[in-house]
N, C-alpha and C positions, 0 to 999 in steps of 0.2 A: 791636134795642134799642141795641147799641152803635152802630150807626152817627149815632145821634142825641146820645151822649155829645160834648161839646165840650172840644178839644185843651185849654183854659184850665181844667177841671176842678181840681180842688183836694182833693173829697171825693167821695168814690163809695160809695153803701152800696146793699145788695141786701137783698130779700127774697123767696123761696117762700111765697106767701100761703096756698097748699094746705095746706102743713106746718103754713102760723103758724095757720091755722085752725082745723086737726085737732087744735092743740095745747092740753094744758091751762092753761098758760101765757096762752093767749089768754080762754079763759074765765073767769081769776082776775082779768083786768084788764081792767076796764071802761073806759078809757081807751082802750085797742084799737082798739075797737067805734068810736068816731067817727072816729077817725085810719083806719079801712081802708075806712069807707061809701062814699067815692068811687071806689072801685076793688074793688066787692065784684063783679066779671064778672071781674077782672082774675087772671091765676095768679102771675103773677111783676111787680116793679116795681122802677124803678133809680131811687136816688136821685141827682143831681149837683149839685154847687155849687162855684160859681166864685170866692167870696169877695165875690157881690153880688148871688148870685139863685137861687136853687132851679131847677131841673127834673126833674119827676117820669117818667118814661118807663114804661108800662103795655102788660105782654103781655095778651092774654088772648083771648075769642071773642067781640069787640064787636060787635053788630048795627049798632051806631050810636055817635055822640061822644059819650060820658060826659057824667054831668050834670060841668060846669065845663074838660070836655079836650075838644081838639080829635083827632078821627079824624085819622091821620095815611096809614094805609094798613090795609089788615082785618086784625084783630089786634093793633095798637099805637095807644097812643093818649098824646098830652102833655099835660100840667098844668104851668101855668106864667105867667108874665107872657109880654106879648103880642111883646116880643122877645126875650125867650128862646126861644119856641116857635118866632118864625118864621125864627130861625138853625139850630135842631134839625130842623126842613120841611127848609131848604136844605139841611144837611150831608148827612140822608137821603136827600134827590134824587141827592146825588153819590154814596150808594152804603157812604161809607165814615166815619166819625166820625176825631178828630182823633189821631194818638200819644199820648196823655195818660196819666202814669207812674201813675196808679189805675187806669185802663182795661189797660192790661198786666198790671198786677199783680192783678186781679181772676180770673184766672183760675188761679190758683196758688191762692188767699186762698178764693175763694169753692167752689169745688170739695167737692161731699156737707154744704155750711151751711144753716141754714135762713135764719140772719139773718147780715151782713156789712155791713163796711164797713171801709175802705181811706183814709188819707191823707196828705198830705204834710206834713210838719213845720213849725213858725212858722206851722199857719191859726187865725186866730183865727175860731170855726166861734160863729154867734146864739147861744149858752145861758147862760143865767142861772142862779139858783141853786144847787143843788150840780151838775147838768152843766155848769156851766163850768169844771168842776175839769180837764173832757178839755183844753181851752184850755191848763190849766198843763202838764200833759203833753207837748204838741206845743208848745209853744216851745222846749225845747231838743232836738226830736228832727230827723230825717231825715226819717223813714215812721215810718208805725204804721197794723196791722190791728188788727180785733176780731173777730171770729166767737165765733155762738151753735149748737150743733146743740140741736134740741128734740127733745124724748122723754119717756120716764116719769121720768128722769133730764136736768140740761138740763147742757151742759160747754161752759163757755163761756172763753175764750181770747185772751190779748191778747198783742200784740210790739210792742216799740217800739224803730226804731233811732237811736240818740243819734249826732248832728252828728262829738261824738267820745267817749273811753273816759268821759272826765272829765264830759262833759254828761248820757249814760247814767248813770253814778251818779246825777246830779243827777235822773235820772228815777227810777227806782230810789226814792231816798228819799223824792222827791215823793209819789210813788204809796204807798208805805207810810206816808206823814204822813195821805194825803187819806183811807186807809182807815182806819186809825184815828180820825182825827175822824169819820168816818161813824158807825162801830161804836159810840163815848163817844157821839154826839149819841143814837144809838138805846136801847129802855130794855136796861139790863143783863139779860144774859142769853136773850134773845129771839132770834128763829130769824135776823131783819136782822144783829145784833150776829156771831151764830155764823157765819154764812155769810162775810159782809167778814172776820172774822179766822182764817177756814178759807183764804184766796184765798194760795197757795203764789206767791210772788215769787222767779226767780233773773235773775242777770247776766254773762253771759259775752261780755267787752269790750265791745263799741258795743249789745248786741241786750241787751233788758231781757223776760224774758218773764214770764207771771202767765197762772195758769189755777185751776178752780175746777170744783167741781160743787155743782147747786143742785135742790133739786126744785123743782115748778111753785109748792108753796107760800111757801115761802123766797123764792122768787126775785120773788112779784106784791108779798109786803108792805114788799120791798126797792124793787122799781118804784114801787109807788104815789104816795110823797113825793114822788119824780124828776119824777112826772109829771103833777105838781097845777096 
């Protein structure tokens, strides 16, 4: 799979579809269901983006090309525009994908996760509504990971390292501004509200970190809006 990652990567997110399957998490959110239908063979998938095109890179026991992916060799298969795919073909023929600073750092990041993703600071990544808020985030940072592990309990986990001490703050407060309007937008007192103002934010010099524990319920009625 990594050899099909491309050295211009920008964002890289993974997922264990096994887990995300097993999970109750996944059950709570019918949204899921049509986001993993094309890769319901599939066990493991990487996401990449370059700041102009998505590619989906798919492990799993293919008999055959996925409806919409092209078979790339037994077991992997791509989703993508038609040149993106056929530079991900080539990379893979040589064996090896690009030094790309998410593709490195994914294996520190994603290590025992079920869901992950990794990127570089200043991307302005497609989202709209309240996920563009990650946008605000990565403008003043470095890097920033996210990891989820799922369970009967789900602890999910962010870092972000600011450009410099002073821009970290700026993350910092950002992230404590956007969780609170999250929490005021939701009704008082409800499991969404509890959860965003349970999420523990500290800062020590450039590295901002914020982690949390959620169960599967908390966590789908907090998804759900995100992902209307």
């Amino acid at each position: 799979m990594a050899s099909c990652v491309s050295p211009d990567t920008l964002v890289l997110a993974g997922l264990d579809l096994e887990e995300v399957r097993s999970s109750a998490l996944f059950r709570k959110v019918p949204q899921a269901t049509g986001f993993l239908e094309p890769f319901h063979e599939a066990t493991h998938v990487l996401l990449a983006f370059d700041g102009k095109a998505l590619l989906t890179i798919a492990h799993g026991p293919f008999r055959s090309a996925p409806m919409g992916g092209t078979l790339v060799a037994p077991g992997l298969a791509l989703f993508g525009s038609d040149q993106a795919v056929r530079a991900a073909v080539e990379r893979h023929k040589r064996g090896a994908g690009g030094p790309s600073r998410p593709l490195s750092a994914a294996g520190s990041v994603a290590a025992g996760k079920s869901i992950w993703m990794v990127a570089l600071g200043g991307v302005a990544l497609p989202l709209t509504g309240n996920g563009a808020n990650l946008n605000r985030l990565l403008r003043d940072s470095e890097f920033g990971a996210l990891t989820a592990s799922l369970g009967p309990r789900i602890q999910i986990e962010g870092t972000v390292i600011g450009r410099t001490p002073e821009a970290a703050r700026d993350v910092e407060e950002t992230l404590r501004a956007v969780l609170a309007m999250m929490a005021m937008a939701g009704k008082r007192g409800s499991e969404s509200a509890a959860l965003l103002n349970a999420v523990e934010i500290r800062r020590d010099d450039r590295t901002v970190h914020a982690a949390v524990w959620a169960t599967p319920d908390s966590l789908a009625k907090l998804l759900e809006p995100l992902l209307r």
